[in-house]
VOPAGU-2260 file (C-alpha; in pm, 1 decimal, decimal comma):
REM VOPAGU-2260
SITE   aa  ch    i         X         Y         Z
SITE  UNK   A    0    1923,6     751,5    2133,5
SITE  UNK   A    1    1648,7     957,6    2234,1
SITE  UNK   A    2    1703,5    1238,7    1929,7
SITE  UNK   A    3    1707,5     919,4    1693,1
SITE  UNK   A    4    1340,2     793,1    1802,8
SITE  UNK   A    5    1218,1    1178,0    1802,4
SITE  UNK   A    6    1333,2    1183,6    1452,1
SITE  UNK   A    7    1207,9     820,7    1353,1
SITE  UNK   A    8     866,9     909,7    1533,6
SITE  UNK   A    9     835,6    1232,1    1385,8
SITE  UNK   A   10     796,6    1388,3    1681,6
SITE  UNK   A   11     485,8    1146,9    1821,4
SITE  UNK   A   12     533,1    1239,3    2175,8
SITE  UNK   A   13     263,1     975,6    2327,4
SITE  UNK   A   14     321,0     735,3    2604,7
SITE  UNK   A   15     372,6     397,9    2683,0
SITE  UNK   A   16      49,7     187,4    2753,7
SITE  UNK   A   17     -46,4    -163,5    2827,4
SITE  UNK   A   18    -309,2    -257,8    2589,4
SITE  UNK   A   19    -555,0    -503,6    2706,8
SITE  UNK   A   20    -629,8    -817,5    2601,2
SITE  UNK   A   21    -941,0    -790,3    2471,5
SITE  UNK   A   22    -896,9    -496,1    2260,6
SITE  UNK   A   23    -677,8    -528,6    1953,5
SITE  UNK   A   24    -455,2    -239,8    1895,0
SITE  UNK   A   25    -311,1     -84,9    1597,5
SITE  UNK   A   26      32,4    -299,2    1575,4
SITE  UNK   A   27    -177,4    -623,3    1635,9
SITE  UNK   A   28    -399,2    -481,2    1366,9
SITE  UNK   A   29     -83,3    -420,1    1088,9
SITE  UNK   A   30      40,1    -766,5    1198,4
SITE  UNK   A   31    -272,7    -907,3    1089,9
SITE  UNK   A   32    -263,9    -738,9     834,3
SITE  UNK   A   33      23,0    -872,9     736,6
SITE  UNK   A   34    -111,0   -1154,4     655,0
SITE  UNK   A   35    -439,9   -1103,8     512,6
SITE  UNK   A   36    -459,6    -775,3     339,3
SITE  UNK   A   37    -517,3    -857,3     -57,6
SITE  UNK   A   38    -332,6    -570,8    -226,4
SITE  UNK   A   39       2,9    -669,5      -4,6
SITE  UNK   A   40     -62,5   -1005,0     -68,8
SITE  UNK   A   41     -56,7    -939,4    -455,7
SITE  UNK   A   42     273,9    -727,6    -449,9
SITE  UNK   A   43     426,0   -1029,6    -267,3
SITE  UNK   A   44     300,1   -1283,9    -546,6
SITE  UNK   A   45     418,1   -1012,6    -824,9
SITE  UNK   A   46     746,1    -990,3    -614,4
SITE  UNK   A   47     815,4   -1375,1    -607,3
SITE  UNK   A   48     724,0   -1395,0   -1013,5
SITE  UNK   A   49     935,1   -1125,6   -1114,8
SITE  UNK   A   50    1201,2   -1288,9    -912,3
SITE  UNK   A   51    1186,7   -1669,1   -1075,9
SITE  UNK   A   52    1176,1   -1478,6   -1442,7
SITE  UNK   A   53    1501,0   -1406,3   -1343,0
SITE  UNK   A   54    1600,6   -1735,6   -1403,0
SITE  UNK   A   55    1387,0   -1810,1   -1705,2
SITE  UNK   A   56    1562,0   -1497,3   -1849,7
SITE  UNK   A   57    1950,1   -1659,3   -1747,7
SITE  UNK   A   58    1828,5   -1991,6   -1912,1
SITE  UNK   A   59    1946,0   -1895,0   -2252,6
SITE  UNK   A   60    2284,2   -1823,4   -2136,0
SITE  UNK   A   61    2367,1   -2184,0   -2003,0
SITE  UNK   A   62    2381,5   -2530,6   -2183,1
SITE  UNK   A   63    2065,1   -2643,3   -2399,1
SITE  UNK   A   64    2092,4   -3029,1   -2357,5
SITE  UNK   A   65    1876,2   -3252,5   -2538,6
SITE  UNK   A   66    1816,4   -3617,0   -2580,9
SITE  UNK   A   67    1569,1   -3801,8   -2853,6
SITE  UNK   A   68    1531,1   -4130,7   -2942,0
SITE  UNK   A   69    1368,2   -4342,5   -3143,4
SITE  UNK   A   70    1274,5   -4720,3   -3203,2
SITE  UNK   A   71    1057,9   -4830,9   -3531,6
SITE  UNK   A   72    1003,9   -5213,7   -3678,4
SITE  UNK   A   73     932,3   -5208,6   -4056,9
SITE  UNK   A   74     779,1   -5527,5   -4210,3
SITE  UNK   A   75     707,6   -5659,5   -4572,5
SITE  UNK   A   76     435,5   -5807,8   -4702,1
SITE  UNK   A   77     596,3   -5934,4   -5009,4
SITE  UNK   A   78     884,3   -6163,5   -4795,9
SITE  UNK   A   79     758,6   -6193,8   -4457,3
SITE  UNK   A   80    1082,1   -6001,8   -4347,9
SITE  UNK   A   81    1152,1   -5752,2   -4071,0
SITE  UNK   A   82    1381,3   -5437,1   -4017,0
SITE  UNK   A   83    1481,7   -5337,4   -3638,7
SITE  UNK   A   84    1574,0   -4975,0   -3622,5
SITE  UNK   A   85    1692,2   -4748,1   -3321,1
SITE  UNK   A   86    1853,0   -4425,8   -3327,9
SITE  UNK   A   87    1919,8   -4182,6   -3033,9
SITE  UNK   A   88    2081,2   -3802,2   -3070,6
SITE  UNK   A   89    2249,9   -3592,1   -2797,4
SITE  UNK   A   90    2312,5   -3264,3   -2883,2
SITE  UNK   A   91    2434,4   -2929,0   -2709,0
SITE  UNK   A   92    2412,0   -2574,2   -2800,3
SITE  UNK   A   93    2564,7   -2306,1   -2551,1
SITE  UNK   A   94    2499,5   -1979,9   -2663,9
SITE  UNK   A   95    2870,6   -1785,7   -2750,5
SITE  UNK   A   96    2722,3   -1436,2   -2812,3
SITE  UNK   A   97    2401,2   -1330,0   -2799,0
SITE  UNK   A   98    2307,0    -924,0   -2739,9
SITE  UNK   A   99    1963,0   -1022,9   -2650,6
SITE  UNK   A  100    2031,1   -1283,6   -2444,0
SITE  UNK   A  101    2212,5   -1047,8   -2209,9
SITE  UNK   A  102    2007,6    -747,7   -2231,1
SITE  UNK   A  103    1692,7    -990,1   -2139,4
SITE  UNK   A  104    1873,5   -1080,2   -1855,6
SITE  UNK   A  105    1959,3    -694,6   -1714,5
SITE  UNK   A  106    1589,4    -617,3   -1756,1
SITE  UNK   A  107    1459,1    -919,3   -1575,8
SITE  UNK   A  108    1667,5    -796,1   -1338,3
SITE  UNK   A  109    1542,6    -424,1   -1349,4
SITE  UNK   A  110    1169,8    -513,8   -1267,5
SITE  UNK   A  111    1287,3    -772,5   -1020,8
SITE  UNK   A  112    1412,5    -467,9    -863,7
SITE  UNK   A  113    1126,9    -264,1    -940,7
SITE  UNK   A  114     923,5    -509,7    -821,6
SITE  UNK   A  115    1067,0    -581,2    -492,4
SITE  UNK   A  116    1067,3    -144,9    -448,5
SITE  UNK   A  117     663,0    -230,3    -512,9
SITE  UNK   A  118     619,6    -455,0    -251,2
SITE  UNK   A  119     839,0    -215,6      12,9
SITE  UNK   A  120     567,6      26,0    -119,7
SITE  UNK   A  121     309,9    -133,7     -56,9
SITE  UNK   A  122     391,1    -215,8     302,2
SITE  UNK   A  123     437,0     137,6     360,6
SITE  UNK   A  124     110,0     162,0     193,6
SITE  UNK   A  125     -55,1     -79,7     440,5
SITE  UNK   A  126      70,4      93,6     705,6
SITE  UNK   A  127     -93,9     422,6     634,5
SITE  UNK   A  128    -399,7     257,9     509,1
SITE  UNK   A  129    -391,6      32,8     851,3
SITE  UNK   A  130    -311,7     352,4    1072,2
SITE  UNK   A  131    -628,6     593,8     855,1
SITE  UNK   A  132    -916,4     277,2     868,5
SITE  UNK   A  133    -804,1     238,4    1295,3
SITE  UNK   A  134    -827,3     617,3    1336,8
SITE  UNK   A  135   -1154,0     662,3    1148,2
SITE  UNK   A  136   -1303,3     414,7    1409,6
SITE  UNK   A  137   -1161,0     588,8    1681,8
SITE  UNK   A  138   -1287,4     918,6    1571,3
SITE  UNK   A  139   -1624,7     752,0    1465,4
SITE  UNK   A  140   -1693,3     644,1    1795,3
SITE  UNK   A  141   -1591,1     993,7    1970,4
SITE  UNK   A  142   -1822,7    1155,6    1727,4
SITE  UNK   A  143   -2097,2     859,0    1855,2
SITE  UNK   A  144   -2004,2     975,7    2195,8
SITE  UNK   A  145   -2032,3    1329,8    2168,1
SITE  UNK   A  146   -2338,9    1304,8    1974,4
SITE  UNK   A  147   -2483,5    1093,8    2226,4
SITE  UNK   A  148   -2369,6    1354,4    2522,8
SITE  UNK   A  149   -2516,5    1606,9    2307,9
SITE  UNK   A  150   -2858,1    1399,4    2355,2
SITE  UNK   A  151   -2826,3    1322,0    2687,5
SITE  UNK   A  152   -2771,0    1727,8    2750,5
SITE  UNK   A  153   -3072,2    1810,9    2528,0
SITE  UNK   A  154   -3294,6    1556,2    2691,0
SITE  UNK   A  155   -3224,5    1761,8    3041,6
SITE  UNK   A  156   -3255,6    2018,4    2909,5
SITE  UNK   A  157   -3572,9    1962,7    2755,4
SITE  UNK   A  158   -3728,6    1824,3    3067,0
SITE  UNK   A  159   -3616,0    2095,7    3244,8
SITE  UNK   A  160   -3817,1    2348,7    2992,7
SITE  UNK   A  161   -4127,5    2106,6    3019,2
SITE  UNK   A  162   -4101,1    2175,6    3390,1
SITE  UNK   A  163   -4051,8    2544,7    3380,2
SITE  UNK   A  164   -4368,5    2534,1    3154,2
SITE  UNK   A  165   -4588,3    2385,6    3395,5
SITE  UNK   A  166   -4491,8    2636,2    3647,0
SITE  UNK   A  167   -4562,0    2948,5    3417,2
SITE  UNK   A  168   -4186,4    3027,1    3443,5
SITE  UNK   A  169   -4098,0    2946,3    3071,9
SITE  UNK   A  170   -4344,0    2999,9    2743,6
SITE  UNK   A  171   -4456,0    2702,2    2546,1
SITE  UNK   A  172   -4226,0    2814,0    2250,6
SITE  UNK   A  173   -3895,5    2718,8    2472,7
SITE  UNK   A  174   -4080,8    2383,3    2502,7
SITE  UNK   A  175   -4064,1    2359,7    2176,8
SITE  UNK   A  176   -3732,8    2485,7    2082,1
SITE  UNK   A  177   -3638,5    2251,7    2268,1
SITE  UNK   A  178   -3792,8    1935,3    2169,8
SITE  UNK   A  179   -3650,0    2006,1    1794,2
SITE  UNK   A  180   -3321,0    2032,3    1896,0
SITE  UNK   A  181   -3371,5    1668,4    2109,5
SITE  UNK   A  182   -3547,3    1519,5    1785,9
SITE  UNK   A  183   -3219,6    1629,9    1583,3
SITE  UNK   A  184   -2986,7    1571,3    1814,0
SITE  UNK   A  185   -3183,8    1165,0    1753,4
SITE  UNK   A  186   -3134,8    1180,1    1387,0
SITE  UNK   A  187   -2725,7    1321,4    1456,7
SITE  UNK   A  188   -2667,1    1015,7    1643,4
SITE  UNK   A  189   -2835,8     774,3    1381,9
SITE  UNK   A  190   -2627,7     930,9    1082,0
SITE  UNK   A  191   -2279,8     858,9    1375,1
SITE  UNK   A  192   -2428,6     496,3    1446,7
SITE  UNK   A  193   -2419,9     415,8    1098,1
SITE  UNK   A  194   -2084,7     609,2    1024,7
SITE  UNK   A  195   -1911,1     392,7    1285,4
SITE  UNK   A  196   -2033,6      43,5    1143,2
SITE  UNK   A  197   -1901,4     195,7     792,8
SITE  UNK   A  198   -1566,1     261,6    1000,5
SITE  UNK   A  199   -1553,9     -80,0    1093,0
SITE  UNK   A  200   -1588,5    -238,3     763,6
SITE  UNK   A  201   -1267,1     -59,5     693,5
SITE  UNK   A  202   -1107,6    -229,6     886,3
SITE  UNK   A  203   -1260,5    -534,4     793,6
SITE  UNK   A  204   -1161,7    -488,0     427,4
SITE  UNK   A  205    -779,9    -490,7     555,2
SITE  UNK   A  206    -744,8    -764,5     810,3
SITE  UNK   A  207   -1085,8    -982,1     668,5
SITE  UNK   A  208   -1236,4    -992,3    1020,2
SITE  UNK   A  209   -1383,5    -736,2    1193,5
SITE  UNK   A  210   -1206,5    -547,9    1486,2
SITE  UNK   A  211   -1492,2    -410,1    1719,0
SITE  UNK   A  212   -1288,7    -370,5    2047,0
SITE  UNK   A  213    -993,1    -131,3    2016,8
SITE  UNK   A  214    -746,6      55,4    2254,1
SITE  UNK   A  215    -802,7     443,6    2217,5
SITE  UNK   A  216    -606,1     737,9    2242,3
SITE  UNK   A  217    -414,3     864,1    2529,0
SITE  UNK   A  218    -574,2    1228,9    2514,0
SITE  UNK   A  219    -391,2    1319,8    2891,6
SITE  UNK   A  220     -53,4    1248,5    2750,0
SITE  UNK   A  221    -110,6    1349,4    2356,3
SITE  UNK   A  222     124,9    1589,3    2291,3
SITE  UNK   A  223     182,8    1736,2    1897,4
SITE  UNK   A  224     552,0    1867,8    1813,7
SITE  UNK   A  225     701,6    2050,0    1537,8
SITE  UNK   A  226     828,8    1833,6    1251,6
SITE  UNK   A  227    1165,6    1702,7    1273,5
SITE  UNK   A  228    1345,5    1829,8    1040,0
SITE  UNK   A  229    1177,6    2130,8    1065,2
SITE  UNK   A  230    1206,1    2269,2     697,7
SITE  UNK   A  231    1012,5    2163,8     363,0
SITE  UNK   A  232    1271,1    2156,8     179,5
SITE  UNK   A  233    1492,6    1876,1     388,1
SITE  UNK   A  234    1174,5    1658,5     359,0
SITE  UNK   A  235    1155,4    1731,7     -36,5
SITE  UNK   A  236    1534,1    1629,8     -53,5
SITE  UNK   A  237    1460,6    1332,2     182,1
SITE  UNK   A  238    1150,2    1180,7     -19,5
SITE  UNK   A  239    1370,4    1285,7    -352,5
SITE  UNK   A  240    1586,9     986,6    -254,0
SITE  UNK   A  241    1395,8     754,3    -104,0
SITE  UNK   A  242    1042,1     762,1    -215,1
SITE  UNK   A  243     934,4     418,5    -311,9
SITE  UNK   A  244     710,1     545,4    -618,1
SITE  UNK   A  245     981,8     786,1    -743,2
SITE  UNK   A  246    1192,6     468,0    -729,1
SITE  UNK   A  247     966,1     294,8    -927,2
SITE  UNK   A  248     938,9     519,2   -1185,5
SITE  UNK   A  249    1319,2     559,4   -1217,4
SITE  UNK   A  250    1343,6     159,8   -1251,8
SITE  UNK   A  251    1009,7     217,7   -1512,7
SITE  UNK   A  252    1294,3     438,5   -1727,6
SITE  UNK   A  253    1573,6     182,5   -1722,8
SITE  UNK   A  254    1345,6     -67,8   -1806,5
SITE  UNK   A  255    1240,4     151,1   -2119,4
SITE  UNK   A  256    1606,2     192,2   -2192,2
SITE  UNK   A  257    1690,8    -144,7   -2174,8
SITE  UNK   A  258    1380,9    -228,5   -2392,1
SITE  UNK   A  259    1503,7       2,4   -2667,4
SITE  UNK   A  260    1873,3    -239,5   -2640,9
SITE  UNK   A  261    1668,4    -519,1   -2662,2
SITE  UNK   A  262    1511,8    -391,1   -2988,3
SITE  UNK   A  263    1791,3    -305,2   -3130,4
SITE  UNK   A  264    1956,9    -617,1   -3069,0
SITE  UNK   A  265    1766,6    -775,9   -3328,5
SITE  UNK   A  266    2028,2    -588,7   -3594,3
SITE  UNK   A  267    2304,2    -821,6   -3408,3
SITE  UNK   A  268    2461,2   -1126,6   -3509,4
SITE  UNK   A  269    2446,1   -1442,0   -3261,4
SITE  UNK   A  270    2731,4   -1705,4   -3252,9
SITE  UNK   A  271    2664,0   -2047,9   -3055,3
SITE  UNK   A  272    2854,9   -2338,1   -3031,0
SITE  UNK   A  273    2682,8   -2687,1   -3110,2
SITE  UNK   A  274    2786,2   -3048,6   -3030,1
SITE  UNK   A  275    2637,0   -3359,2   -3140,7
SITE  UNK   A  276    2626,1   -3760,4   -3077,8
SITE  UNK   A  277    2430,1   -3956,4   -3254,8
SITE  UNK   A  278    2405,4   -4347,8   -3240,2
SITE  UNK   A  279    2191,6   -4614,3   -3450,4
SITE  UNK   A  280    2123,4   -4969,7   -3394,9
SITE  UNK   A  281    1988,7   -5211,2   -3722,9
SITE  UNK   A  282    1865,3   -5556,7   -3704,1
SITE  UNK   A  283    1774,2   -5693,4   -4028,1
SITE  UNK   A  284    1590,3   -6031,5   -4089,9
SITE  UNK   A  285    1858,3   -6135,2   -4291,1
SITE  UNK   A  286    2128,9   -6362,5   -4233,2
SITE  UNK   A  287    2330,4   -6235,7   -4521,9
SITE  UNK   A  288    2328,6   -5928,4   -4307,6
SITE  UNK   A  289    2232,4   -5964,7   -3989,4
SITE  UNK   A  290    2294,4   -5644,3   -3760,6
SITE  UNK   A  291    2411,3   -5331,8   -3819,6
SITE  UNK   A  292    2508,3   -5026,0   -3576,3
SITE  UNK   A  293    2680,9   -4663,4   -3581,6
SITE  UNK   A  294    2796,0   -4356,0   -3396,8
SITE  UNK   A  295    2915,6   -4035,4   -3511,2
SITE  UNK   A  296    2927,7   -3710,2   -3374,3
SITE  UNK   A  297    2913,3   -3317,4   -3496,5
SITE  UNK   A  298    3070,3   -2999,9   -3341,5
SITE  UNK   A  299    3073,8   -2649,6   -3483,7
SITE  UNK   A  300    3027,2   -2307,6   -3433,1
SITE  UNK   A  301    2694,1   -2124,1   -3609,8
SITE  UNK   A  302    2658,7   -1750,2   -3631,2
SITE  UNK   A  303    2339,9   -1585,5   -3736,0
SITE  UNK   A  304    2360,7   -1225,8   -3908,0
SITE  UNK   A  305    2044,1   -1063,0   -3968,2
SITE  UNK   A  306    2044,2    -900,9   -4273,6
SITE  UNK   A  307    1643,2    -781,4   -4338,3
SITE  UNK   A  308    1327,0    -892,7   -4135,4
SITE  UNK   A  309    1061,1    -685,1   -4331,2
SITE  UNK   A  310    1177,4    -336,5   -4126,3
SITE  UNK   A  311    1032,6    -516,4   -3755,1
SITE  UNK   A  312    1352,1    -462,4   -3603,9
SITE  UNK   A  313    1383,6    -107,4   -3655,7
SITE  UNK   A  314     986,3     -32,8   -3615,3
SITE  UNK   A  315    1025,9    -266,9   -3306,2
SITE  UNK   A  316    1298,8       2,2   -3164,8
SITE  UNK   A  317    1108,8     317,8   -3249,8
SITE  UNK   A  318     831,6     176,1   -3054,4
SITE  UNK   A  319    1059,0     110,6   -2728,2
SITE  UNK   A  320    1188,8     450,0   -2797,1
SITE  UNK   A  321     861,0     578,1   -2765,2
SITE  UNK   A  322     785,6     343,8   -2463,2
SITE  UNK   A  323    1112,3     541,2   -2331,3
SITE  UNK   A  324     956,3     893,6   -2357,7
SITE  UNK   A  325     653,4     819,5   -2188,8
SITE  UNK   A  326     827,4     633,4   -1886,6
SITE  UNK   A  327    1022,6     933,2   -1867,0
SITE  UNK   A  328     694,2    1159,4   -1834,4
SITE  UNK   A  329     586,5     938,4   -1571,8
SITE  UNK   A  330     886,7     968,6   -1363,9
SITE  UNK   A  331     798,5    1378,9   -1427,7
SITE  UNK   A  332     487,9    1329,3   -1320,2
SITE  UNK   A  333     561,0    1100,9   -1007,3
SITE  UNK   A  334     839,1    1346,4    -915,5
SITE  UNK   A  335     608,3    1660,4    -924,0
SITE  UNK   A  336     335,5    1432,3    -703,7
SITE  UNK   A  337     573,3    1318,2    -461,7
SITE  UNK   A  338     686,0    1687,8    -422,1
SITE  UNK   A  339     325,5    1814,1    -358,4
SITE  UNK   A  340     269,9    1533,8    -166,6
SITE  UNK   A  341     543,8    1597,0      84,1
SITE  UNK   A  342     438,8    2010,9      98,7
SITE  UNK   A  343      90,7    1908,7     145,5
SITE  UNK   A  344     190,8    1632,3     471,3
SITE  UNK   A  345     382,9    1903,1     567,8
SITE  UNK   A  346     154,2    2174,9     600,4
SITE  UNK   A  347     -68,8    1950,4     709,4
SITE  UNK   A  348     155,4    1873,4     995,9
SITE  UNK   A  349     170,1    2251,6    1075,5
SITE  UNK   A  350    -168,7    2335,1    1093,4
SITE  UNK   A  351    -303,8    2019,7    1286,4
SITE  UNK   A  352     -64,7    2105,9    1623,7
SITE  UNK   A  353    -224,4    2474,1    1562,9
SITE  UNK   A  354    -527,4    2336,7    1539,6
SITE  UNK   A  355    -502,5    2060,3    1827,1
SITE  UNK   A  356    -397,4    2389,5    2054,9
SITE  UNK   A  357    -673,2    2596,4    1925,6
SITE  UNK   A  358    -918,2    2354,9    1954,1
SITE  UNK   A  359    -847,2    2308,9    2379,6
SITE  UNK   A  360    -824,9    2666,7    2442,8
SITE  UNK   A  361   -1217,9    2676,0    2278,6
SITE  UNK   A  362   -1322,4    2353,3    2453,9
SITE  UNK   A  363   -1195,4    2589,7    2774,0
SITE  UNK   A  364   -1400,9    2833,4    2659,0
SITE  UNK   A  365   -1725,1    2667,5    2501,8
SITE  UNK   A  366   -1719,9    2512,1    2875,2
SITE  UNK   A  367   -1692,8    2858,8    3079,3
SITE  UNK   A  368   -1952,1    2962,2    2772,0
SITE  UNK   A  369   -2236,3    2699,3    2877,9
SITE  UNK   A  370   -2157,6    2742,0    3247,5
SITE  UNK   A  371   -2277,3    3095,4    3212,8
SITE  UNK   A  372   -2568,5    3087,2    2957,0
SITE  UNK   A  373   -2751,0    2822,2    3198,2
SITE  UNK   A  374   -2660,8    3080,4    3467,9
SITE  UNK   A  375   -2860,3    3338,8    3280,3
SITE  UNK   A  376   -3089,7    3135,6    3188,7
SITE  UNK   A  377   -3160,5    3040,7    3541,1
SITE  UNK   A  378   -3217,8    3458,6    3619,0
SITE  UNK   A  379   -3412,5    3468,7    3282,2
SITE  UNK   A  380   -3096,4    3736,8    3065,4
SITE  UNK   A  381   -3092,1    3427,0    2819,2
SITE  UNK   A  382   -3322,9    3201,8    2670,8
SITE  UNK   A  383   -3364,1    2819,3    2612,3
SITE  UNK   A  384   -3216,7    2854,7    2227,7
SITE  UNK   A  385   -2888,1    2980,7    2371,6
SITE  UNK   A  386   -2871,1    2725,1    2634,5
SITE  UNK   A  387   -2882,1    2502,3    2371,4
SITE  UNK   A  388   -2682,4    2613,2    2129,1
SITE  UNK   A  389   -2372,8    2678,6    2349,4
SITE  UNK   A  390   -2446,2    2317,7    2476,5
SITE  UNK   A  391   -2352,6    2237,5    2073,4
SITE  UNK   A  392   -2112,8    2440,7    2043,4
SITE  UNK   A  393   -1932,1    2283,4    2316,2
SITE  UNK   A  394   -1940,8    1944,3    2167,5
SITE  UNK   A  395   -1868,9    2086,3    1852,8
SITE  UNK   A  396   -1582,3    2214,1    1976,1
SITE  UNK   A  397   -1461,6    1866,1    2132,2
SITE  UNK   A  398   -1525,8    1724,6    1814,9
SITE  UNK   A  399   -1311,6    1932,7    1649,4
SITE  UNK   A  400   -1052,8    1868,8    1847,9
SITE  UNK   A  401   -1106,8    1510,0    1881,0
SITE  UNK   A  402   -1016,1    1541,0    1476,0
SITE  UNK   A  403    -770,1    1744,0    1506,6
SITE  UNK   A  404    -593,3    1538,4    1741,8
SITE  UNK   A  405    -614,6    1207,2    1474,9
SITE  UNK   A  406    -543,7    1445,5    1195,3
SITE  UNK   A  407    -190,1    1517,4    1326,8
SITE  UNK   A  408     -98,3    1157,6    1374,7
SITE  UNK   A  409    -237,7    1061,2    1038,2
SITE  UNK   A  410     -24,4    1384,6     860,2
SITE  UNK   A  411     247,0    1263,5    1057,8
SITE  UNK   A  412     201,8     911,3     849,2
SITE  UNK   A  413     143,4    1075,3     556,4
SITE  UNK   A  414     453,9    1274,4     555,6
SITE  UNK   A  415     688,2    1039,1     644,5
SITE  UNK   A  416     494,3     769,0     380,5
SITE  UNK   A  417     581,1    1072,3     111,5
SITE  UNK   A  418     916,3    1141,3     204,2
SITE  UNK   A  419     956,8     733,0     191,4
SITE  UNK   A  420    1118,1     643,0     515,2
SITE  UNK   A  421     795,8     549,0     705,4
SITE  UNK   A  422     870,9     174,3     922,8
SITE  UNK   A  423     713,3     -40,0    1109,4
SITE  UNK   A  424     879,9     119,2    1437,5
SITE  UNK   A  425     656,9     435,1    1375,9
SITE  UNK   A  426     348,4     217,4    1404,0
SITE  UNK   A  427     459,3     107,2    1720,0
SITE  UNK   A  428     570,7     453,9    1872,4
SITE  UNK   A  429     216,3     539,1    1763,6
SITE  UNK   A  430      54,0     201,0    1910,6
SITE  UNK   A  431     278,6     328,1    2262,2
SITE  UNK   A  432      49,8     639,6    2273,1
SITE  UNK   A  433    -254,7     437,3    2261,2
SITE  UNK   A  434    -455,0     275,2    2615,1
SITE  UNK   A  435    -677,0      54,3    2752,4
SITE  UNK   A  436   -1044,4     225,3    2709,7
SITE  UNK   A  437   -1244,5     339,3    2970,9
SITE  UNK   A  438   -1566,9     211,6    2870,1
């Protein structure tokens, strides 16, 4: 059981949190979305239609039934006299043979199918969209936070230097240094205010409502594996088989196929067999002859051979044939996508774990870094501008890692999205790793 979730998680090792209720997390954020996002809503509706033309499609096949009937009174001016008429027809024509008939009903059939594969798609789709709009608010706000750190470090710093000054212990140039650093570190956290707000909206544009309080990331317990399988290649063979897009375009070629049938079917004869009742009722103003009614009825068999329809039958099939040979190029060029697609997740896979254990090991060291340089500059071996710029470097360094930490869970999504068997339960492994925040 356990090596089944580590492969269906790809390898997500994050732990189980209570999520509070006043912060929406990122399952409660897919469910909503659900429900509201547009483009899933769309693949449902284009689902459902392709689905009922099944039926139109199978109507030709079954019993054509019809019923008319008609009542008329003709008069005379020249004798005053009247003629009472009613006549009613049943008929019945049930197709015998009929090539079109039947291929129209295997391609209604095919992009039922091909639909339906869209609309899995495209809840895979919302699920990576859901999981990249929830971690760019995340890593907007860290970015907010760091900048804001950075600030609040500057600021210290800066009164700290305007101190010194007063003394005669510092020149009026570290003053200054230092005050441009505060006013940019002012601008850095306007451009990260509006960057989150642009992370919410979305969000927003997913769910239609706007998701403000969220549960973060469990940073203590985040830990990145290797990719499970480990080689490229068993993901290439993995998304070869079920990647929803490469599906599609297969189902875009046997629609082409079955286009070129249809277009040929036109060169086919079509045999159908036809029944018909019909009944009439007369009432004449005449005694002499009074009233007067009927009923016969018809049954046959009709074929239809076409024999020439101006050449649109056979200019009809070269242009499905040519319909054919581009669907196939698509499926070429889906195939060669997917197959980047999955290299790229991948790699990308690969380098964010190196990255995410990089990144600590210089967040260890930026730290160690700034302990010293305000030691020295405390003894006056180091000056105010390298105070401050190992005091960015060591945000800049938890920055990075902060990204590198979402960019492994989003390449995670990504790769399992390319190699087609990303689910719901991976959002939820994910939404396990995520807690209440702190502040």
């Amino acid at each position: 059981m356990t090596k089944t979730l580590r492969a269906v998680s790809m390898g997500i090792a994050l732990a189980v949190c209570s999520s509070p209720s006043f912060a929406d997390d990122l399952h409660q954020i897919y469910q909503k979305a659900l429900e509201k996002d547009a483009v899933l809503q769309q693949a449902i509706a284009q689902r459902d239609s392709a689905m009922e033309a099944i039926s139109v499609s199978r109507a030709p096949l079954l019993p054509q039934i019809n019923l008319t009937a008609d009542y008329s009174t003709i008069g005379s001016n020249r004798d005053a006299r009247e003629l009472d008429r009613g006549t009613a027809t049943l008929s019945l024509n049930q197709s015998i043979y009929d090539r079109s008939n039947w291929v129209g009903l295997d391609r209604a059939e095919k992009v039922a199918s091909q639909a339906n594969t869209n609309y899995q798609a495209a809840l895979q789709d919302l699920m990576v969209r859901v999981s990249e709009a929830y971690f760019d608010v995340l890593s907007a706000r860290d970015q907010l936070e760091f900048v804001q750190a950075t600030k609040k470090a500057i600021a210290r710093q800066l009164e700290q230097t305007k101190q010194r000054f007063a003394v005669g212990l510092t020149a009026i140039t570290d003053v200054h240094e230092a005050q441009a650093e505060y006013d940019q570190s002012v601008a850095d956290e306007i451009v990260a205010l509006n960057q989150l707000e642009n992370s919410y909206e979305g969000l927003r544009e997913i769910t239609g409502m706007y998701h403000k309080d969220l549960n973060v990331l469990n940073t203590e317990r985040f830990s990145p594996v290797q990719p499970d399988p480990k080689q490229s290649s068993d993901w290439q063979k993995m998304a070869n088989d079920k990647n929803l897009n490469l599906i599609i375009s297969q189902l875009g070629v046997d629609i082409a196929m079955q286009d070129i049938e249809l277009a040929q079917s036109g060169h086919w004869p079509t045999f159908s067999l036809f029944a018909q009742l019909n009944a009439a009722d007369n009432d004449y103003d005449l005694d002499a002859i009074g009233k007067s009614s009927y009923t016969d009825n018809v049954i046959g068999v009709q074929m239809n051979l076409p024999i020439y329809s101006g050449g649109g039958t056979t200019a009809q099939t070269r242009v499905a044939r040519a319909n054919y040979v581009e669907a196939s190029q698509v499926l070429n060029e889906t195939y060669r996508a997917v197959m980047r697609g999955v290299i790229n997740a991948y790699n990308n896979v690969k380098a964010s774990i190196s990255a995410v254990r990089a990144f600590e090991q210089t967040v260890i060291s930026r730290e160690s870094s700034l302990q010293a340089t305000e030691a020295g500059f405390e003894v006056g071996t180091r000056t105010i501008v390298d105070v401050l710029d190992s005091t960015r470097n060591l945000f800049d360094a938890k920055s990075r890692l902060s990204d590198a930490r979402y960019n492994y869970i989003l390449s995670v999504v990504q790769l399992k999205f390319a190699a087609g068997n990303l689910s719901e339960q991976d959002i939820i492994l994910i939404n396990n790793g995520l807690t209440r925040p702190t502040s």
